[in-house]
N, C-alpha and C positions, 0 to 999 in steps of 0.2 A: 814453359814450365820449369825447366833446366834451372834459370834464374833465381828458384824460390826454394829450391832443394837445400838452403844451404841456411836460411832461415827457417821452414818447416821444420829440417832436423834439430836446431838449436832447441824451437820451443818445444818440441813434442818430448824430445831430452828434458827440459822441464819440466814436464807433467801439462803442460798446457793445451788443451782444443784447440784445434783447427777446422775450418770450413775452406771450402778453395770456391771459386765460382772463375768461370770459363765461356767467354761468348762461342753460342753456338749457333749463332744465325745472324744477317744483315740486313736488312732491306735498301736498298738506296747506297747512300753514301751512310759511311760510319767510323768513327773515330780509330778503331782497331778492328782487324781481321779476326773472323774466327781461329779458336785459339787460345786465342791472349786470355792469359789468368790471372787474380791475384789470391791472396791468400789471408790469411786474416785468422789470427788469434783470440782469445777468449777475453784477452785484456784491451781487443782493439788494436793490437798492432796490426800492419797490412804490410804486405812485400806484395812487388808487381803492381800491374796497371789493366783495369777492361775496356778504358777509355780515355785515359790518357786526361784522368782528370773531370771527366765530364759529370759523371753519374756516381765514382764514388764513394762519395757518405752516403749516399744511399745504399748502394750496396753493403757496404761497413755494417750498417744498420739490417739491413737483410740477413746479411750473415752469422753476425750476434743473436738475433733472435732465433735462430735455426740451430744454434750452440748453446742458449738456452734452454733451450727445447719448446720454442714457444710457437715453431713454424717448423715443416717440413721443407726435406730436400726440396725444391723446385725448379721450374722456369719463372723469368721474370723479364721483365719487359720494357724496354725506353724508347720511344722514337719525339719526335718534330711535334706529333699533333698532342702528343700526351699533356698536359699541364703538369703529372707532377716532374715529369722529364721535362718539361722546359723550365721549371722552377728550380732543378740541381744542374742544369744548363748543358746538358744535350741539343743544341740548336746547330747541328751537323744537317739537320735535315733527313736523315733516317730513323730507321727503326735498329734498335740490338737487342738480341734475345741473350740469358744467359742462364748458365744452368749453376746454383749456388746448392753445394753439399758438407755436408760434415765430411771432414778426412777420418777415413778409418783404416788404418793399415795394420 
């Protein structure tokens, strides 16, 4: 999270929403350790990695919407058997949980 401190402050210094999402669970084998965060802006910018690439634009899109206001804070869910996890290319052969929120500080 250290990594993203330094971007979060830039945009929120602009007036800009932030959402963070942070995997909190793995099943299996999985791209990144719980932990891992990124962050993502109202325009779409992202700082950080949950997967290292796997999943995401999805998440991006997760995240947007929830800064929207068009979803609630959540959990949300990628593994192996999921199709639409295997269509943004999660094919690690697990499962990641992640928990996607609006930043409110």
């Amino acid at each position: 999270m250290k990594e993203l401190l330094d971007d979060i402050d830039r945009w929120l210094a602009a007036g800009s929403r932030v959402a963070i999402a942070r995997v909190v669970d793995i099943e299996g084998s999985g791209p990144r350790e719980p932990g891992a965060s990124m962050a993502v802006n109202e325009h779409g910018e992202v700082a950080g990695s949950v997967s290292g690439g796997c999943v995401e634009g999805a998440v991006v899109a997760e995240a947007l919407a929830i800064l929207q206001g068009d979803a609630n804070a959540r959990v949300i869910s990628f593994g192996f058997s999921d199709d639409e996890a295997f269509a943004v290319g999660l094919t690690c052969g697990g499962t990641i949980r992640l928990f996607i929120e609006p930043l409110d500080w």
